[in-house]
C-alpha atoms as one frame of an Amber mdcrd trajectory, in Angstrom:
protein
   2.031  15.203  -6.350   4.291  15.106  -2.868   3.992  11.648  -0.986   2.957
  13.656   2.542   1.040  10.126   3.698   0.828   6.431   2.968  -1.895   6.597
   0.874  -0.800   9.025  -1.541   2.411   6.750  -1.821   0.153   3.787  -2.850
  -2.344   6.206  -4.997   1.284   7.229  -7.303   1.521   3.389  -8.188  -0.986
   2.784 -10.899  -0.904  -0.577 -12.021  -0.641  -2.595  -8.522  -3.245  -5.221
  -8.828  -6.498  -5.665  -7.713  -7.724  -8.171  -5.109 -11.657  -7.450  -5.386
 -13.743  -8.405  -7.852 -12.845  -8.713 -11.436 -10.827  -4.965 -11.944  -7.161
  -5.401 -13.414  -5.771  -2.319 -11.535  -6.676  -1.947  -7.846  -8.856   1.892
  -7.215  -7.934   4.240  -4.655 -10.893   3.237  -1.820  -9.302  -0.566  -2.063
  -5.974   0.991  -1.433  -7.349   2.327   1.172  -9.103  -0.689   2.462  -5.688
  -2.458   2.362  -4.857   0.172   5.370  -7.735  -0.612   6.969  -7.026  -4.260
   6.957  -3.285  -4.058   7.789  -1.984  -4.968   4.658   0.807  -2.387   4.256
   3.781  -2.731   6.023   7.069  -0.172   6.169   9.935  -1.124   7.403   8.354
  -4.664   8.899   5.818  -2.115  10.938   2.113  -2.045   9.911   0.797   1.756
   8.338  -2.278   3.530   8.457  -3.052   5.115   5.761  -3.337   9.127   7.490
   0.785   8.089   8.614   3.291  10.476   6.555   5.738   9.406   4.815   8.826
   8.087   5.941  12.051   9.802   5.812  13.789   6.496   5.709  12.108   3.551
   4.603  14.104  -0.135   3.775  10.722  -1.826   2.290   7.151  -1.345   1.372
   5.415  -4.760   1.017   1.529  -5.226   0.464   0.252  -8.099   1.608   2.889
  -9.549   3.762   1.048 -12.562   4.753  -0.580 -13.651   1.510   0.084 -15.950
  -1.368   1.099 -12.745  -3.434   3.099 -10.847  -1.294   4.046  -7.049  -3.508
   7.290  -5.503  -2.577   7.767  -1.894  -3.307  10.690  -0.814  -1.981
């Protein structure tokens, strides 16, 4: 599948974990609920989740202001 937006970035990585609820693995509407919250940040900038895809990107980090910050890139 070709990354065209955020989302389907975050929808290739399987196994991040889930903040809601008891799941291991978090599903693609939390993913997308991370958007909505302004979770996701590229290059120190928050995303939405309809953005494309960057040509360059130096970091993708989930949760930027929590206890457990995810780093991607």
């Amino acid at each position: 599948m070709a990354k065209e937006t955020m989302l389907d970035f975050l929808r290739e990585w399987p196994y991040l974990p889930s903040r809601e609820g008891k799941q291991m693995v978090a599903s693609g509407s939390e993913k997308r609920r991370w958007f909505e919250r302004g979770s996701v940040e590229v290059n120190g900038e928050k995303a939405e989740a309809a953005d494309p895809w960057p040509f360059v990107r130096d970091s993708v980090v989930i949760h930027p202001k929590g206890k457990h910050r995810t780093t991607l890139l």
